[in-house]
FIVO-74099 format. One line per field, with one value per residue (C-alpha): x, y, z; residue number from 1; residue in one letter. Coordinates in pm, 1 decimal. Last residue first. Example, Ala and Ser with C-alpha at 12.3 -4.5 7.8 and 13.67 -1.06 7.14 Angstrom:
BEGIN
c1 = c(1367.0:1230.0)
c2 = c(-106.0:-450.0)
c3 = c(714.0:780.0)
num = c(2:1)
residuo = c(s:a)
***
This chain:
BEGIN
c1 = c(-6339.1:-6387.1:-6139.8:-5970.5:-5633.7:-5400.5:-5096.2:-5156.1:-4849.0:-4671.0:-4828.0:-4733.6:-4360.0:-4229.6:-4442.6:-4243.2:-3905.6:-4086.5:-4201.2:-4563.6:-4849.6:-4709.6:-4718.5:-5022.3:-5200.1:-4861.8:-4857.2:-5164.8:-5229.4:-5425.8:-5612.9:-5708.4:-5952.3:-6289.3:-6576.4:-6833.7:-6952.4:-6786.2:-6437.8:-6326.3:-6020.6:-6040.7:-5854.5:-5609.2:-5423.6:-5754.8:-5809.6:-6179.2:-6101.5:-5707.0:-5749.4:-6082.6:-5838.1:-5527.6:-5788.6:-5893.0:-5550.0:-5441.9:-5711.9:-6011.8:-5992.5:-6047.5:-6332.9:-6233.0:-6402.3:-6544.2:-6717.7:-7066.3:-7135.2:-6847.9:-6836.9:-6976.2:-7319.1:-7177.0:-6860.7:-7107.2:-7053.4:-6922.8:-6595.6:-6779.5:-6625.2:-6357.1:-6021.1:-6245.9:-6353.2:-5979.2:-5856.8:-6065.6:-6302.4:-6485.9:-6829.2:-7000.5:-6714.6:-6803.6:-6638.8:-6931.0:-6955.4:-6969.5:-6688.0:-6545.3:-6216.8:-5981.2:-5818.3:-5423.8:-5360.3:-5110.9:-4847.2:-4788.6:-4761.1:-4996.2:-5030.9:-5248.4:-5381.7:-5389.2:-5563.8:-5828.5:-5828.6:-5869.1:-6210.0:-6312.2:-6322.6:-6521.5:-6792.3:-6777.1:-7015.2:-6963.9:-6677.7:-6264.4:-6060.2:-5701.6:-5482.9:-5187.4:-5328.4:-5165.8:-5313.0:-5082.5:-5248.1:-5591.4:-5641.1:-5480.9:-5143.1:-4995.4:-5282.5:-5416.6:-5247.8:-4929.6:-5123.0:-5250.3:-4892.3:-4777.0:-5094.7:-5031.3:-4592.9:-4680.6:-4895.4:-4720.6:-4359.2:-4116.9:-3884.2:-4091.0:-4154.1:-3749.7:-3783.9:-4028.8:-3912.8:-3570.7:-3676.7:-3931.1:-3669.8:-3745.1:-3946.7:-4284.1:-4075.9:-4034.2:-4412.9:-4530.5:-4260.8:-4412.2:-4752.1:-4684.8:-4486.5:-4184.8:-4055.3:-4150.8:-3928.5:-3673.0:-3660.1:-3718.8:-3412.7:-3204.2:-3313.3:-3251.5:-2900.3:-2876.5:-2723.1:-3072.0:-3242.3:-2981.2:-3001.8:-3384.5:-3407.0:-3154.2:-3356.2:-3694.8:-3574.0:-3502.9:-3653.9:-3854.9:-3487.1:-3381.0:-3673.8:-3624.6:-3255.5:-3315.9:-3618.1:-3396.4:-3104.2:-2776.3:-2408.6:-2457.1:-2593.6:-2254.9:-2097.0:-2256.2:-2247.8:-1921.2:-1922.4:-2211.2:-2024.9:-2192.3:-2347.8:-2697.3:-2582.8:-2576.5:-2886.0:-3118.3:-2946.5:-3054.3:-3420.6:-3392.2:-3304.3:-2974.1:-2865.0:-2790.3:-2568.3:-2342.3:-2345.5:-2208.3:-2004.6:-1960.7:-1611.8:-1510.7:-1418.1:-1240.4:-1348.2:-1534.2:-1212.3:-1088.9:-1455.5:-1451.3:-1734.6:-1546.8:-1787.0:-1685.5:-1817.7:-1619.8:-1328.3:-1365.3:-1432.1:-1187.8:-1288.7:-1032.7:-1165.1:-914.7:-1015.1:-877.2:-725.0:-474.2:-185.5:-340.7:-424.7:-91.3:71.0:-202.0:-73.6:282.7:250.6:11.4:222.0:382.6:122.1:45.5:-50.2:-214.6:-450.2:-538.8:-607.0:-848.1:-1071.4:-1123.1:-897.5:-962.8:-958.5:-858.9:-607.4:-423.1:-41.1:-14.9:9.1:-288.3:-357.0:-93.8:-280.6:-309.6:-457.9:-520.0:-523.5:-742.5:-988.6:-1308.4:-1639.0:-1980.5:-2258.0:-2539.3:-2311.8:-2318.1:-2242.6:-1922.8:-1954.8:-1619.2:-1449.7:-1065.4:-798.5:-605.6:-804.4:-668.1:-327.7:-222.7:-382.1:-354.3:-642.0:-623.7:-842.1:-779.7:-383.7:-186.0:197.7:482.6:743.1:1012.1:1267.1:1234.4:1419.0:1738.9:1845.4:1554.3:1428.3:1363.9:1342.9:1048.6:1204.2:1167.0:726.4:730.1:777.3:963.4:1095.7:929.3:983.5:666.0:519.3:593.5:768.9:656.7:895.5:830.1:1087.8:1445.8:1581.4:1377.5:1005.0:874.2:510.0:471.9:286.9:7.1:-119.4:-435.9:-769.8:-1005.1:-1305.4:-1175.3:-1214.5:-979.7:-625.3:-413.3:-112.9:64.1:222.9:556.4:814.4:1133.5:1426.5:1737.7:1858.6:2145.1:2104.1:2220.0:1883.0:1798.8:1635.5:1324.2:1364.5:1025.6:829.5:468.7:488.8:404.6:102.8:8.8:-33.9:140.6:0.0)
c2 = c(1134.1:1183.6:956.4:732.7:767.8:537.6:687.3:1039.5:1061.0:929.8:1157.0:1422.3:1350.5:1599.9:1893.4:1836.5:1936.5:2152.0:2392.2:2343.0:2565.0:2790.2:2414.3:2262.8:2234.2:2159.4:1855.4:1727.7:1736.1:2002.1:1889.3:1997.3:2157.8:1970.1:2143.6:2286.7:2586.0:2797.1:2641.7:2318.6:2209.1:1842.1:1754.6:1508.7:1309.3:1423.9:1403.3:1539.7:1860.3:1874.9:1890.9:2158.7:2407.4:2355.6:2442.5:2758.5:2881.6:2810.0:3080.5:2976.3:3108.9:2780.2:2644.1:2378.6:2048.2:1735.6:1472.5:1518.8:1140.7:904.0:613.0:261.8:311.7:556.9:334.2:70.7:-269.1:-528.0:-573.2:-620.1:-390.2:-454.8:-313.4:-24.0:106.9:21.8:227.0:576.7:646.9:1026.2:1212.8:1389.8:1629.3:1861.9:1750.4:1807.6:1418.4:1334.1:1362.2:1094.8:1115.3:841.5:915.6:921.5:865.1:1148.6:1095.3:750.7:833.6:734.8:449.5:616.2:287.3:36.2:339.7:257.2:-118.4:-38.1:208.3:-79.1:-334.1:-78.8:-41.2:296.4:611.0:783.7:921.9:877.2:1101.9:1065.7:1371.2:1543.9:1927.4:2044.3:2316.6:2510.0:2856.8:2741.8:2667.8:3008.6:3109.5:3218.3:3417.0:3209.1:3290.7:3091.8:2758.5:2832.6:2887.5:2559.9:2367.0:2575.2:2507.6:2157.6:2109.1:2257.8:2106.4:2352.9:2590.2:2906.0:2846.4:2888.2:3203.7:3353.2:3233.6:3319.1:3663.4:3780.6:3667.1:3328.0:3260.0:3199.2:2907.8:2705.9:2756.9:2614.6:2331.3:2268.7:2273.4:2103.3:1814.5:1836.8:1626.0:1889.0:2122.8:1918.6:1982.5:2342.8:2362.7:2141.0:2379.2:2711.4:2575.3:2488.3:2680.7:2872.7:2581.3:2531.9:2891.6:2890.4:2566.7:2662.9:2979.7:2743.0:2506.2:2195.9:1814.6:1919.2:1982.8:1622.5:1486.7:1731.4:1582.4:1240.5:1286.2:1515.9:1212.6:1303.2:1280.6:1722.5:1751.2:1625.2:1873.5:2139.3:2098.4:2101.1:2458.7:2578.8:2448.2:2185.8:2151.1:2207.3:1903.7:1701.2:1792.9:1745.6:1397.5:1296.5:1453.5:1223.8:891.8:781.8:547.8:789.0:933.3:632.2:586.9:921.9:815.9:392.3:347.0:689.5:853.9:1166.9:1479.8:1545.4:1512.7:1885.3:1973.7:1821.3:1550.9:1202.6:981.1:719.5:403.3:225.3:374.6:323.5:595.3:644.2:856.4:749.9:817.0:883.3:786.5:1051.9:827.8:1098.5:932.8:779.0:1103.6:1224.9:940.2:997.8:1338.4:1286.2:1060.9:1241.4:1571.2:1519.0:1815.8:1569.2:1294.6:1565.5:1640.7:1276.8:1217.6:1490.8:1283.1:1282.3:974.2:850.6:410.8:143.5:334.2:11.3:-101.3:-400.6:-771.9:-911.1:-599.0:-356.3:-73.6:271.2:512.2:900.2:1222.7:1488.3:1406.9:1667.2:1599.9:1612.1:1465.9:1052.8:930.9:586.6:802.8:979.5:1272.2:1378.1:1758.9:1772.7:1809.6:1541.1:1413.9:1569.6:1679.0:1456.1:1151.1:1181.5:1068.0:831.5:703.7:1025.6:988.5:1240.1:1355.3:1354.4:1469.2:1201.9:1043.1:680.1:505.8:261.2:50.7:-113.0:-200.7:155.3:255.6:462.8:626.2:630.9:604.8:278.1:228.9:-102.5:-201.0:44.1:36.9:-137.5:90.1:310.7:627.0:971.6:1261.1:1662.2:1843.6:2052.6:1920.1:1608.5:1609.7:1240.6:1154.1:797.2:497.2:326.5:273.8:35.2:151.7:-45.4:-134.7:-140.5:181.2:448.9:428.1:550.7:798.7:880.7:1242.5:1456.4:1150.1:1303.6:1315.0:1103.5:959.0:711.9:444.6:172.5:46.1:423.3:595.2:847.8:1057.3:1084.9:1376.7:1268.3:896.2:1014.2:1222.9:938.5:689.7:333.8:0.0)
c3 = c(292.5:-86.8:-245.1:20.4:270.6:323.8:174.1:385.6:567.4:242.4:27.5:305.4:284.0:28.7:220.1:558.7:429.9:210.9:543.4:581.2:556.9:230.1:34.7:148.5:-158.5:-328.4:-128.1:-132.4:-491.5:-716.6:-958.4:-1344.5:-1522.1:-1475.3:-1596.3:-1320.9:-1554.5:-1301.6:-1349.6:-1196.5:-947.3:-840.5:-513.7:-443.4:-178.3:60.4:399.6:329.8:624.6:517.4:131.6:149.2:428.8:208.1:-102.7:114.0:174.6:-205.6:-305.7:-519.3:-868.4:-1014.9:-792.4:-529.0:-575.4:-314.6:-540.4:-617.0:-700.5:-577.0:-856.3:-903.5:-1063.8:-1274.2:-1310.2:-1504.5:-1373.0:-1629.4:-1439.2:-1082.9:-859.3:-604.7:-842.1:-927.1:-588.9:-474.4:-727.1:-605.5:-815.1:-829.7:-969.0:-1244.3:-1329.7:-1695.1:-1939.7:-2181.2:-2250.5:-1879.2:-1669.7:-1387.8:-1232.3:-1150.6:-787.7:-659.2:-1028.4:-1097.0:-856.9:-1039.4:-1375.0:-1570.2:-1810.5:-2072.0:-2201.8:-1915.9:-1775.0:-2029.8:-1956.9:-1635.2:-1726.7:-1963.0:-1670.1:-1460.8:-1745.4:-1951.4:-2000.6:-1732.9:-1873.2:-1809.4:-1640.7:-1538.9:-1404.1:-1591.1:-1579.1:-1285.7:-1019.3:-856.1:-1050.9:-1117.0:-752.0:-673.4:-542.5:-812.7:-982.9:-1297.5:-1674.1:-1597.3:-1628.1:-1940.4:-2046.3:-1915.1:-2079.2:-2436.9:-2453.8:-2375.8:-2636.0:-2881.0:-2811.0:-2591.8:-2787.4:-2769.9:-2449.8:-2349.7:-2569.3:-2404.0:-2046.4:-2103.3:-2224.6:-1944.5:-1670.7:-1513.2:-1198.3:-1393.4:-1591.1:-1263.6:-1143.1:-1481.2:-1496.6:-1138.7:-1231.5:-1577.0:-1439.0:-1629.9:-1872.8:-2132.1:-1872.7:-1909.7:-2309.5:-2284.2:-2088.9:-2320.3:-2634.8:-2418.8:-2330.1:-1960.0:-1687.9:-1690.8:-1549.3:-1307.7:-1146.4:-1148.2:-1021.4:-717.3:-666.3:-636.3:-376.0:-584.3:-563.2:-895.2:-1044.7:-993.0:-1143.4:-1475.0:-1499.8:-1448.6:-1709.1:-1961.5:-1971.2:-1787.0:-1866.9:-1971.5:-1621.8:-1453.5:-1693.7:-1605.6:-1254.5:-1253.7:-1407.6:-1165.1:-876.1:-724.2:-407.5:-534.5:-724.3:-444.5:-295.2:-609.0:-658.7:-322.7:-372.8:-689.0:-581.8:-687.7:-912.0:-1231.3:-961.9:-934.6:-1335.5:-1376.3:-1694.2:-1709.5:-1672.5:-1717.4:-2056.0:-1903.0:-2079.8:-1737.7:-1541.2:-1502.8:-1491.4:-1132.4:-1148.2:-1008.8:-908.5:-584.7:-460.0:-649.6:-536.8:-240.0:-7.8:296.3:605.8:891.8:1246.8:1556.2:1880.3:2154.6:2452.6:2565.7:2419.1:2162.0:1995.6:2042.8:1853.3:1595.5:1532.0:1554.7:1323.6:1038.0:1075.6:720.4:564.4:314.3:589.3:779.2:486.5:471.7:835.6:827.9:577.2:262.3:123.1:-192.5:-263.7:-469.7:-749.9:-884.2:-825.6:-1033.9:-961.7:-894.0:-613.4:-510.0:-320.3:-397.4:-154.7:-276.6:-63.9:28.4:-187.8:-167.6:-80.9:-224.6:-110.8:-88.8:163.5:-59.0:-362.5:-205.3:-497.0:-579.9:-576.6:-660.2:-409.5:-555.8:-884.2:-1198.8:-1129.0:-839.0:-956.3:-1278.8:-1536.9:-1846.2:-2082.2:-2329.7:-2328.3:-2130.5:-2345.2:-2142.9:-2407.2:-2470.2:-2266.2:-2285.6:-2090.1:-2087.8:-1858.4:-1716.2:-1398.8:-1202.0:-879.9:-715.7:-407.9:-13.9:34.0:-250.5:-574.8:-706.5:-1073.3:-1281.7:-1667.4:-1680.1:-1545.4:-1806.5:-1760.2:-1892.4:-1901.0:-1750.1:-1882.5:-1828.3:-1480.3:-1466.7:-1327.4:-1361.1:-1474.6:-1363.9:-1575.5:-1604.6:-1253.7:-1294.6:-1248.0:-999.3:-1100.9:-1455.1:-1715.0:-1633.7:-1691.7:-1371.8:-1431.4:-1092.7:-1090.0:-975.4:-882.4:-878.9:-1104.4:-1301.1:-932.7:-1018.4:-836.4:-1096.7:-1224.7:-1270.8:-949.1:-902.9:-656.0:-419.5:-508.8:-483.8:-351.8:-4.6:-117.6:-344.5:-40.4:-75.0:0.0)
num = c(423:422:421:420:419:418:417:416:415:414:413:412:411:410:409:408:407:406:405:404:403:402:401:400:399:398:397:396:395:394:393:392:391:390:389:388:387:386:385:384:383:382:381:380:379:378:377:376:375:374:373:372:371:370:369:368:367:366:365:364:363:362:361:360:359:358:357:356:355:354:353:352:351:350:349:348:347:346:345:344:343:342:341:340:339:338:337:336:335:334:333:332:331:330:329:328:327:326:325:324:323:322:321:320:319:318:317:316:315:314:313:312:311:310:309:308:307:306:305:304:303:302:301:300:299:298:297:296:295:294:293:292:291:290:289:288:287:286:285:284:283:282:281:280:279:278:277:276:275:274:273:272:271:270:269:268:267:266:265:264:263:262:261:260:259:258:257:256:255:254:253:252:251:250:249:248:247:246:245:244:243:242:241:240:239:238:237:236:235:234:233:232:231:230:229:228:227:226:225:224:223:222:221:220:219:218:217:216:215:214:213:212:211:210:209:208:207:206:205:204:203:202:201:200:199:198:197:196:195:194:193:192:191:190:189:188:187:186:185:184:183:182:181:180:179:178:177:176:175:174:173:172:171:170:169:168:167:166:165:164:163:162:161:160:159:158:157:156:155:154:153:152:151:150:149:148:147:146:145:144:143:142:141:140:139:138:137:136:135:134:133:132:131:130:129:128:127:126:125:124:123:122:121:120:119:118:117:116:115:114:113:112:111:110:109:108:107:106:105:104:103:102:101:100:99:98:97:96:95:94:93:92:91:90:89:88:87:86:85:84:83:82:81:80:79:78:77:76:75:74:73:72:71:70:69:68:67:66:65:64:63:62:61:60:59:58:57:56:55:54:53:52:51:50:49:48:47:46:45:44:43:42:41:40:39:38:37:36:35:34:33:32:31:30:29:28:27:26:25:24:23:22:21:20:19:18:17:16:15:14:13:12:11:10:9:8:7:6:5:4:3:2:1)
residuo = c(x:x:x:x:x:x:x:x:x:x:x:x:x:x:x:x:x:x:x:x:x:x:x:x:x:x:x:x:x:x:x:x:x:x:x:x:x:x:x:x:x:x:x:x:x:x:x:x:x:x:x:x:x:x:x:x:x:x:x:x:x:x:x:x:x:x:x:x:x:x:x:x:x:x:x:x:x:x:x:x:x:x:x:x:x:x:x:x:x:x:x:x:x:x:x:x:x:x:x:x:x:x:x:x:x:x:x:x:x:x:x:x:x:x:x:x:x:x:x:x:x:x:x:x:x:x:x:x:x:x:x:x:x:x:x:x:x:x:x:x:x:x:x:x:x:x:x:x:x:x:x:x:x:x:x:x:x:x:x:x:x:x:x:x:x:x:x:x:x:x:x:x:x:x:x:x:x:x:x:x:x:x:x:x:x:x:x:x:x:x:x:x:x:x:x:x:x:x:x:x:x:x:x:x:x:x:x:x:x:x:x:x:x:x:x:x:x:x:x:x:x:x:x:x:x:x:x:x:x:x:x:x:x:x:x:x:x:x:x:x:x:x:x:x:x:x:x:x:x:x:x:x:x:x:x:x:x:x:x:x:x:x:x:x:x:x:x:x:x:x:x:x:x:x:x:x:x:x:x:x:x:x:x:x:x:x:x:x:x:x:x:x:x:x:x:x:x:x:x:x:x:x:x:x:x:x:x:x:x:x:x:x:x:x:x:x:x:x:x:x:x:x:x:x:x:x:x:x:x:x:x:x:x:x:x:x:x:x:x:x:x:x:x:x:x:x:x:x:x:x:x:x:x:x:x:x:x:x:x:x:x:x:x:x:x:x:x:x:x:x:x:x:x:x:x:x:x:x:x:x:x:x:x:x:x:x:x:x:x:x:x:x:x:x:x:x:x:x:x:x:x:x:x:x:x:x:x:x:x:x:x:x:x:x:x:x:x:x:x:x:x:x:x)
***
């Protein structure tokens, strides 16, 4: 095992001794679980060189000697696959994926394993800064002296994703795959951490949903700041994998230009439900309602209204309740999925179905449709105009949203998981 911090420096010796420079970088080729060291960058008195590994006999904290009697002293020129240690990852930002942030490598552990020296772990702990700073010893022989446990904060390598810009030309073993594995609100936090050019790059790895499911985990300066990171045509691309309420709410925080020409980009119908949804006051029914709920009319059986959300598989947020309209839209009543699951498939859902299901008007404020969701103990409510046609719903949590702080407001459709349609 040998630390990069001590290897950083060291002479390097010819077969007979002879010291030709020091030790500035480790080269590592990126692509197995566990890169292999490639080669050393050596400082000489005119250049930087590259040596193999394979020209290396022995490294370790006194010198790195040398097997061969003759080198090659060209140019030290990086290949794409590969990264060094000192230049490209020491002091660098990383996201520790099973701690879910960001932290920064103090040092770097290398370990010999089948053979070869390969990069298995980065340090970020205290201990690794004190290594560097050469007062690692004296530190821990303190610690034991007055009975102080000391805690060493290693990440495997593995368990590590580099996103420091200096790296995101790097082809890594499988880009980002870490954070791809995350759950949103913890991929939210993390790159809330970022700096705006690393985050750029980590975003530029991603697909529009990952990216759009991140940004609904946001507080609503952070979405504003990495929605306008993004090119126009990306931007308008998350937003389409937006939910309209919240794409709606993102795009009303933007200047008057982005937004226009951020609209201007989106798909037809996407563009025309997010603008209708920025023509209702903020904090009305109309204006945190979203348009993606299920409705089906009076017309069909029970086994024909599953088959029809067979159809539009909905999301999952969106089908708290199925919705019932006559031809003229207009809402006639309310399913929850147990109602439908227990029926008789041939039953008709008007027989089925909630008549005069609790609804908020359009214009009603966001203080009264708090006070409707709480008193029914409703995961939804319907939101109609005066004609009684069904616009849209507005869920528990953005109901609530100025009662609770968000911390609070992401778990409600947990809270209220066993709750029914209209009680």
């Amino acid at each position: 095992m040998i630390y990069l911090s001590r290897a950083i420096g060291r002479p390097v010796l010819d077969r007979n001794g002879e010291s030709i420079g020091a030790v500035a970088d480790l080269i590592v080729a990126i692509g197995d679980r566990y890169p292999p060291v490639t080669g050393l960058v050596v400082k000489t008195d005119k250049r930087l060189i590259f040596l193999p590994w394979a020209s290396v006999d022995r490294l370790d904290d006194s010198a790195a000697r040398l097997g061969t009697a003759t080198i090659d002293i060209g140019k030290f020129q990086q290949r794409p696959d590969e990264i060094r240690l000192k230049a490209d990852l020491l002091d660098k930002q990383i996201v520790d994926i099973d701690g879910r942030k960001v932290v920064r490598v103090n040092d770097v552990r290398l370990d010999e394993v089948e053979g070869s020296f390969r990069l298995v772990a980065v340090d970020v702990g205290a201990s690794g800064l004190l290594r560097r700073l050469g007062a690692e010893g004296p530190f821990r022989a303190l610690a034991r002296s007055i009975r102080l446990p000391v805690q060493d904060h290693y990440i495997d390598w593995e368990d590590v994703d580099p996103v420091e810009s200096t790296i995101a030309g790097v082809r890594l073993r499988v880009p980002h795959k870490g954070l791809a594995e995350l759950h949103p609100a913890d991929l939210a936090t993390i790159l809330e951490q970022l700096t705006p050019r690393d985050r750029a790059g980590v975003l530029a790895t991603m697909d529009d949903e990952m990216v759009a499911d991140a940004i609904e985990e946001m507080e609503p300066d952070a979405q504003v700041d990495v929605l306008e990171d993004l090119a126009p045509e990306r931007a308008a691309d998350v937003l389409e994998e937006m939910s309209p309420d919240d794409a709606a709410d993102l795009v009303a925080d933007l200047s008057h230009e982005s937004r226009e020409e951020i609209l201007a980009l989106m798909e037809d119908d996407e563009e025309a439900e997010v603008r209708e949804l920025l023509g209702y006051p903020e904090d009305s029914a109309g204006g945190i309602m979203t348009t993606e709920y299920v409705a089906v009319t009076d017309a069909l059986t029970t086994a024909e209204t599953i088959e029809r959300l067979r159809e539009l598989e909905p999301e999952a947020e969106t089908i708290y309740y199925v919705y019932v309209t006559d031809e003229a839209e207009h809402l006639v009543g309310v399913l929850s999925l147990r109602d439908l699951i227990v029926a008789r498939p041939e039953t008709p859902i008007r027989e089925v179905m909630r008549k005069d299901p609790v609804a908020v008007d359009i214009l009603a404020d966001q203080d009264e449709v708090a006070r409707v969701v709480a008193r029914y103990n409703l995961l939804a409510v319907p939101v109609v105009d005066t004609d009684g046609v069904l616009c849209g719903i507005v869920t528990v949590d953005d109901a609530i949203d100025t009662v609770l702080p968000t911390a609070w407001k992401k778990r409600i459709p947990r809270l209220f998981a066993r709750s029914e349609a209209g009680r």
